[in-house]
C-alpha positions in Angstrom: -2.0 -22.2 4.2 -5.1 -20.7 2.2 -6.1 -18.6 0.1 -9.6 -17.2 -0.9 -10.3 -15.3 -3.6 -13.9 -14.0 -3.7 -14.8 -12.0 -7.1 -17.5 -9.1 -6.4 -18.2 -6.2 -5.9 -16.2 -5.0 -2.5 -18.7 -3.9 0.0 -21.0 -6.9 -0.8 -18.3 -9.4 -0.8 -17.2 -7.4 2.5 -20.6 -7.9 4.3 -20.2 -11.3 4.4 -17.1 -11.9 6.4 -17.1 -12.3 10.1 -16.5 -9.5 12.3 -13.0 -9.5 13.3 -12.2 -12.6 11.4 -8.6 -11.0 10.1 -5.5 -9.9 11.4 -3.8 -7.6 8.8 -5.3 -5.9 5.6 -2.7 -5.1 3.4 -4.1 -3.1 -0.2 -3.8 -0.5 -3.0 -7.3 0.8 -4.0 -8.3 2.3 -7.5 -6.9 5.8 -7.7 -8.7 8.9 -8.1 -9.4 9.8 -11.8 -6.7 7.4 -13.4 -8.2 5.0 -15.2 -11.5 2.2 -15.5 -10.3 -1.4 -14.8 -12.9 -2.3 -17.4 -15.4 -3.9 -15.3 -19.3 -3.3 -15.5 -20.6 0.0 -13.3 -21.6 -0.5 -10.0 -24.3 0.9 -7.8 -22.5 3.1 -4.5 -25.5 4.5 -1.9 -28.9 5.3 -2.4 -32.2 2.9 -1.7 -31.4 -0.6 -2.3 -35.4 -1.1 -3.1 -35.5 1.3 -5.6 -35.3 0.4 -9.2 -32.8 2.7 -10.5 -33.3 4.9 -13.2 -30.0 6.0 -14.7 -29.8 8.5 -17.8 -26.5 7.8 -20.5 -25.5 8.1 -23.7 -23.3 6.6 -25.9 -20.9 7.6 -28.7 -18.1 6.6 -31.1 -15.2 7.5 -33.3 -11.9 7.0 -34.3 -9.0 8.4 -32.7 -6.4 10.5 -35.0 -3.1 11.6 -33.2 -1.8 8.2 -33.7 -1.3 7.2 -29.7 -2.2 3.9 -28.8 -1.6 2.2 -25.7 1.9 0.8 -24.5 2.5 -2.1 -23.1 2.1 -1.5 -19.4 -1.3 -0.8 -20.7 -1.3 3.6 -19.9 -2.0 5.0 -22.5 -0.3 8.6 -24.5 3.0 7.4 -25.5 4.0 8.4 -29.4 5.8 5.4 -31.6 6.5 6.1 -34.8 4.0 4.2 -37.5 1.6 4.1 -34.3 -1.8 3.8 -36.5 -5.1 5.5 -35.0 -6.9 3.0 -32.3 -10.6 3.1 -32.2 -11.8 4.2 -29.1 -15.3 3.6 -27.7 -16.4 6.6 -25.3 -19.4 5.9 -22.7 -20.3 9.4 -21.2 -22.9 8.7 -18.3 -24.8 11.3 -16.0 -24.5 8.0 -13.6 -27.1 9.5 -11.0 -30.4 8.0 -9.8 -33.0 10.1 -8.5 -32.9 8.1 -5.0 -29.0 9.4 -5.0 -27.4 6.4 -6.0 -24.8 6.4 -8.2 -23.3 4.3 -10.7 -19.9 3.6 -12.2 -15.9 2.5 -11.6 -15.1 3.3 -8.2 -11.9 6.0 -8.5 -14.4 7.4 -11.1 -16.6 9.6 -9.5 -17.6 13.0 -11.2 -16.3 14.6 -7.5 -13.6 14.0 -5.2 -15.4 14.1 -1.8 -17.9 11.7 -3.3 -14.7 9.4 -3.9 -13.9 9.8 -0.7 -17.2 8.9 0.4 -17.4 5.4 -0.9 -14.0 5.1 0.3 -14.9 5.8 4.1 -17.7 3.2 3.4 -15.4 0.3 2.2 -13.1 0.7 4.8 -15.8 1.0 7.6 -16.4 -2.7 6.3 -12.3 -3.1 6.7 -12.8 -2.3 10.2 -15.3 -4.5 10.9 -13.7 -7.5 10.1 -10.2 -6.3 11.4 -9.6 -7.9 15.0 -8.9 -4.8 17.5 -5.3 -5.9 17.5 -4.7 -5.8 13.7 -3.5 -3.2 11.4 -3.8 -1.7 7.9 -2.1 -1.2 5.8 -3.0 1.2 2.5 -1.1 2.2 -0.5 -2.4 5.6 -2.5 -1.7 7.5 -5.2 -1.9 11.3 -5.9 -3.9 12.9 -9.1 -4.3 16.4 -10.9 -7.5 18.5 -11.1 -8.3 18.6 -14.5 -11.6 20.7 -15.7 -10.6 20.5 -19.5 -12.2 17.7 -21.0 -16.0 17.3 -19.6 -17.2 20.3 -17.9 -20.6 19.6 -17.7 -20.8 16.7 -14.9 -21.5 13.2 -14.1 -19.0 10.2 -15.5 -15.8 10.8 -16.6 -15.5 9.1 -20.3 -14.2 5.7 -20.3 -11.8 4.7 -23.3 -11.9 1.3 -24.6 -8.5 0.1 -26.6 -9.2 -2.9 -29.0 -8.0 -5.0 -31.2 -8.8 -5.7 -35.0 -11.5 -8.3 -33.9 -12.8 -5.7 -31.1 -11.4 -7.5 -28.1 -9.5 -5.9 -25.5 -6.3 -5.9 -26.2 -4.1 -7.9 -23.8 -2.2 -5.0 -22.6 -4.3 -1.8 -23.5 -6.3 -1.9 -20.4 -9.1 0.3 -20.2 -7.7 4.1 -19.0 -9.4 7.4 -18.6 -7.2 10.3 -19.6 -8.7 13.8 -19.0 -11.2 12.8 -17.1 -13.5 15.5 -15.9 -13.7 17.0 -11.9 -15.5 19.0 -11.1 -14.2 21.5 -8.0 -16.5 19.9 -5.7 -13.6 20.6 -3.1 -12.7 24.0 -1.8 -9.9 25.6 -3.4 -8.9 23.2 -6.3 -8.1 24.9 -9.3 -6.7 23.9 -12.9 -3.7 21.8 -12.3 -3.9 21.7 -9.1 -2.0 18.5 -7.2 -5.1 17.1 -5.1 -3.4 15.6 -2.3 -5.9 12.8 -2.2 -3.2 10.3 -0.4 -3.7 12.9 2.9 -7.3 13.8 2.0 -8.0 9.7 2.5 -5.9 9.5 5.4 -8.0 12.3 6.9 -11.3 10.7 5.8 -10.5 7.0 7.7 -9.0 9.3 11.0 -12.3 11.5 11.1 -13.9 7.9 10.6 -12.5 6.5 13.7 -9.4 5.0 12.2 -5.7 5.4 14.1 -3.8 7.0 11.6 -0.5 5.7 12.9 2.0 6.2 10.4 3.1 7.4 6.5 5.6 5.7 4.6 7.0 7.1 1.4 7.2 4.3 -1.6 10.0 6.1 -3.6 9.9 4.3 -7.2 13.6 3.1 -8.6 11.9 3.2 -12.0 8.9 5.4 -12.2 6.3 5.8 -15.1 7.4 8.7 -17.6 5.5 11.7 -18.0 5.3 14.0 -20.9 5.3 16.9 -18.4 7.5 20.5 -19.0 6.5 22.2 -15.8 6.8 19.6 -12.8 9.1 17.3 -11.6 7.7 13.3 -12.5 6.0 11.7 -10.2 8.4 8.8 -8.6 6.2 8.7 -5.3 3.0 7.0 -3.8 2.0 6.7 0.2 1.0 3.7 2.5 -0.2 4.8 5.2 -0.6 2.4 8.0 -3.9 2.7 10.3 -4.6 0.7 13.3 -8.2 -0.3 14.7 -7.5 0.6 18.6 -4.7 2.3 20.4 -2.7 -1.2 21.0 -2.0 -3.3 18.5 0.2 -5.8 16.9 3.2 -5.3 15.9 6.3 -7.0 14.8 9.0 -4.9 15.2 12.0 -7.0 14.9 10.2 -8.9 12.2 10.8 -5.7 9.6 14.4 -4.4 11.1 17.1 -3.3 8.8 20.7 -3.8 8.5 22.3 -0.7 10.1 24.7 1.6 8.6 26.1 2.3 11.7 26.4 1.2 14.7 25.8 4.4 16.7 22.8 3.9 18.4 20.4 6.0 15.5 21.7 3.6 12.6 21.5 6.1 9.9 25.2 6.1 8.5 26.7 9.1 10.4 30.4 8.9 10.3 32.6 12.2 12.2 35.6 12.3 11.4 39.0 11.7 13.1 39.6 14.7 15.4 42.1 15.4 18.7 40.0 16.8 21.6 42.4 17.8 23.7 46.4 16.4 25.4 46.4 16.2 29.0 49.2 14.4 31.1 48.4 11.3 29.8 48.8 12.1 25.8 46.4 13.5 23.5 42.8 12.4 23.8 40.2 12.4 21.2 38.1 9.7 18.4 40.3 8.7 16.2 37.8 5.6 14.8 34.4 5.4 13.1 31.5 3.8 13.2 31.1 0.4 12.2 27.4 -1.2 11.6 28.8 -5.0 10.6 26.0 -6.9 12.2 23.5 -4.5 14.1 20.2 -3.8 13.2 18.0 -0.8 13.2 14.1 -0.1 13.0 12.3 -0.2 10.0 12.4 3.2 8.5 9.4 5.1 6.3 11.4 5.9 3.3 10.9 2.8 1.0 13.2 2.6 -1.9 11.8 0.1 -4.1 12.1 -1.2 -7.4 9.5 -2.3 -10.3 9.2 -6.3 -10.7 8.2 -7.8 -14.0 4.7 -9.0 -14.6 3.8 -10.8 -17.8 -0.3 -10.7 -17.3 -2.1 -7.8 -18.3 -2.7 -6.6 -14.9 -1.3 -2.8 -15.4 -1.0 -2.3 -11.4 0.9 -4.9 -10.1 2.0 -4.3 -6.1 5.6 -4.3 -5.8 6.1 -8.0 -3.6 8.1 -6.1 -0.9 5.2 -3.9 0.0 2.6 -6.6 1.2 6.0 -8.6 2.5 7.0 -5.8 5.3 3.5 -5.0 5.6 3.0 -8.6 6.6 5.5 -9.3 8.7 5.2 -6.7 10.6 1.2 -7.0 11.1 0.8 -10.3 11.6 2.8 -13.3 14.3 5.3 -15.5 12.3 4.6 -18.3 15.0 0.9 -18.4 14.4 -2.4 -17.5 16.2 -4.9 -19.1 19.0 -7.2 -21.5 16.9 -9.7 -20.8 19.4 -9.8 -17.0 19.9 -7.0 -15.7 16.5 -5.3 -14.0 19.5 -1.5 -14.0 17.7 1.8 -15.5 19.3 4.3 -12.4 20.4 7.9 -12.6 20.9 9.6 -12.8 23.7 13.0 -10.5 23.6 15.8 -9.4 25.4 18.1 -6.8 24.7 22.4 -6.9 25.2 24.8 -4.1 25.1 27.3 -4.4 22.3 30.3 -1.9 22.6 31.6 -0.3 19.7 34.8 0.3 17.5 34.9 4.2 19.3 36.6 3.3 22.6 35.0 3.2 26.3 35.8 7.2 26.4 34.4 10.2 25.0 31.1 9.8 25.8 30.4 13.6 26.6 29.1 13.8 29.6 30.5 16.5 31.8 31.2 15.9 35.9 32.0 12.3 36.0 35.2 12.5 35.7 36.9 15.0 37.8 40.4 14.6 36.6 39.7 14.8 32.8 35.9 16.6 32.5 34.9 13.4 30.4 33.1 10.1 31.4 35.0 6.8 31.0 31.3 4.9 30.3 31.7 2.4 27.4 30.0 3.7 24.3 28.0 0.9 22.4 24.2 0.1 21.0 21.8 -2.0 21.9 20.3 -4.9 20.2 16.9 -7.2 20.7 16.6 -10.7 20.2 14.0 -13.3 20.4 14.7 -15.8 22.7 10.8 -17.3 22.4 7.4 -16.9 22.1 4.3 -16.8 23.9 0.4 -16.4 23.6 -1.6 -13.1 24.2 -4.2 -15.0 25.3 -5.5 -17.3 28.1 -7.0 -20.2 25.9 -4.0 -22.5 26.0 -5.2 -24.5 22.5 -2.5 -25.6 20.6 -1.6 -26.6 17.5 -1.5 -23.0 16.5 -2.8 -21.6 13.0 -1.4 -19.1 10.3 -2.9 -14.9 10.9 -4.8 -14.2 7.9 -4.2 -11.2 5.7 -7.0 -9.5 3.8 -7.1 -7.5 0.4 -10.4 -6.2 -0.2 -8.6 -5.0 -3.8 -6.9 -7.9 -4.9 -6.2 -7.3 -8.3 -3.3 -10.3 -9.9 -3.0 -11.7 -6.2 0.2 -10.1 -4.9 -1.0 -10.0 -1.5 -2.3 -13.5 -1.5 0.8 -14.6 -2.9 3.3 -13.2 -0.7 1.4 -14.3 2.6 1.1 -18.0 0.8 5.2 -17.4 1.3 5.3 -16.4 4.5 2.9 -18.9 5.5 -0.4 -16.8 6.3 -3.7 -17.3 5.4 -4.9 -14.8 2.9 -8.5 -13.1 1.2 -8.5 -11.6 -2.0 -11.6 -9.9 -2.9 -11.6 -8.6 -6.7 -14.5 -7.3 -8.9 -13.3 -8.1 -12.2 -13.3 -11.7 -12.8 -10.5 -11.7 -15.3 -8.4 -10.2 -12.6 -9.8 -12.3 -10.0 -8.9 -15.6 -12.5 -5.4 -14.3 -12.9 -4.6 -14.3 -9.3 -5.8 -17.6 -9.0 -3.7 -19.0 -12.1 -0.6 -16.9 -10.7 -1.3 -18.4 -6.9 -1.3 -21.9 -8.0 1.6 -21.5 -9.9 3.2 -20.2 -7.5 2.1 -22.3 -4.2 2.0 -25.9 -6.1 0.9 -28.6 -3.9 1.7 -27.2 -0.8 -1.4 -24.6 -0.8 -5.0 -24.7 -0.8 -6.2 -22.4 -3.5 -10.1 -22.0 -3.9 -12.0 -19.0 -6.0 -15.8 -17.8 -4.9 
């Protein structure tokens, strides 16, 4: 297996793969108005020829409500004999007069300008997508907030350090009360934005397949000093295909049933006497039992927080990019020739369950009684092979690749190294990008290539 990481900025890094050279994306893109990832501005639109102009200012001062960054590296918790932090603000209009603008992507001074550059990255996703592949795309919400900077242009950018003015290892740069301007009908103080759905309507009015929304609940979700709403515990991923037909792995991502009637979601009735006829009372008298079935993956992810001990302050949960994975891309490999992937070949078998071969509710097929005698059971798939979606007929076969055009500390490229894929990781900031790369070979040893663009 490989893995690539490329450090850039996204579209540019983006322009140079091959058109449909991918199989899966799997990613998490900055958020709206949460936070700078402390890497230099970059230009977004306008004339590439023209030699920008860009109007800014900067200021200092120390901070005095004694809050300093905690260790996960957001900022705004209170510790007793906290001392004040200096913070370094950079306020920038960040406009050109050819309309280019530049700063943090997540950072714009509007939401639908956000959502702009957005649509632009992942038209690039597209392009090097194969038809067959899917993607897969994890979002956060945010808050309107008009308090802090009402006068437009950059949100301020707060830079933690320590007493020798280096970062700190953990106090990532973060922008709290960033300013947004209700470029967006509607928004108002407070509001909840709802950019998860506002994205996921962007990339379908783009030409994406929205094709479904999966709810990452948080076992452990970040605090919030809030006293009237309930604390966020929940981010999207939605997953959006290329074309109608696509890949897709189903048996790859099923889940241990809790049942074993045929919807798998635990439902147990209780013991109950239907009716006595002349041959003795009738009715269920057992309950479902799931030992050993499976079900299909549901979109209600319960998922807990994994330690990191990098500096990285938004590490993916492994079991996102995992099921993402295996679901998007063939575990038996693809054509060398063409990257069409392997699919299973299944069969399904009727397993009858604990309830009895009676009681199945159907009126009229049993004259005697009123009540069918057809065995009640599930059934379940199972692969018994595999074969190619193509015509080429070149063997050996090689691993899908999976790309993340927002790599960050390498979770994606890690868990595809497991599951044996090939894997991209494109990342701006280079101490990111080198993080990934020290975490990958850690990880893969010997029996991965590892290389860094």
């Amino acid at each position: 297996m490989a893995v690539r990481i490329i450090q850039g900025h996204v579209l540019d890094r983006l322009r140079e793969l091959p058109d449909e050279s991918v199989h899966c994306v799997v990613t998490s893109p900055p958020y709206y108005g949460l936070r700078s990832y402390g890497t230099e501005p970059q230009v977004w639109g306008g004339d590439p020829t023209c030699e920008h102009v860009w109007h800014e200012s900067e200021r200092s001062f120390e901070q005095g409500n004694k809050r300093k960054p905690s260790d996960d590296g957001i900022a705004g918790r209170n510790r007793a004999g906290d001392k004040a932090v200096p913070v370094r603000i950079i306020a920038s209009e960040g406009f050109c007069h050819c309309g280019a603008w530049r700063g943090d992507l997540g950072l714009e001074p509007t939401p639908s300008l956000y959502l702009k550059h957005m649509v632009e990255v992942f038209r690039e996703v597209r392009r090097v997508l194969r038809k067959d592949g899917t993607c897969w795309v994890n979002m956060g919400d945010s808050y309107h907030n008009l308090r802090t900077h009402k006068e437009g242009g950059q949100p301020p950018q707060s830079f933690y350090k320590d007493k020798q003015g280096q970062p700190k290892r953990h106090g990532q740069p973060e922008v709290r009360g960033a300013n947004r301007m209700a470029s967006i009908a509607g928004l108002k103080e407070k509001d909840l934005m709802g950019m998860p759905w506002r994205l996921a309507f962007a990339l379908q009015d783009d030409g994406w397949w929205l094709r479904s929304e999966i709810t990452w609940c948080k076992r452990a979700p970040m605090p919030e000093s809030v006293t009237d709403r309930p604390t966020s515990a929940t981010e999207k991923i939605f997953v959006l295909a290329k074309s109608q037909k696509y890949f897709w792995d189903a048996i790859a991502v099923q889940e241990d049933a809790e049942s074993d009637h045929p919807s798998g979601n635990g439902y147990k009735r209780e013991s109950r006497l239907t009716y006595t006829d002349k041959n003795g009372p009738r009715g269920n008298d057992q309950q479902w039992d799931g030992v050993g079935f499976k079900r299909n993956m549901r979109n209600f992810w319960l998922l807990g927080p994994e330690p990191f001990p990098e500096a990285h302050f938004a590490t993916f949960v492994t079991e996102i990019p995992r099921r993402a994975i295996l679901a998007g891309t063939s575990a038996k490999g693809v054509c060398p020739a063409c990257g069409a992937p392997w699919v299973r070949q299944t069969k399904s078998s009727f397993h009858q369950t604990q309830c009895g071969t009676k009681g199945s509710h159907q009126k009229g097929l049993d004259q005697s009684n009123g009540w069918s005698e057809t065995p009640r059971g599930i059934n379940q798939t199972e692969t018994i092979g595999w074969r190619a979606s193509c015509g080429c007929d070149v063997f050996p076969l090689v691993p899908g690749t999976v790309l993340d055009p927002f790599g960050g500390s390498g979770t994606t490229g890690l868990v595809a190294d497991r599951l044996g894929r090939n894997a991209i990781l494109i990342e701006l900031n280079p101490e990111y990008a080198a993080m990934a790369e020290r975490r990958l070979r850690e990880d893969a040893g010997m029996f991965s290539d590892i290389a860094a663009d």
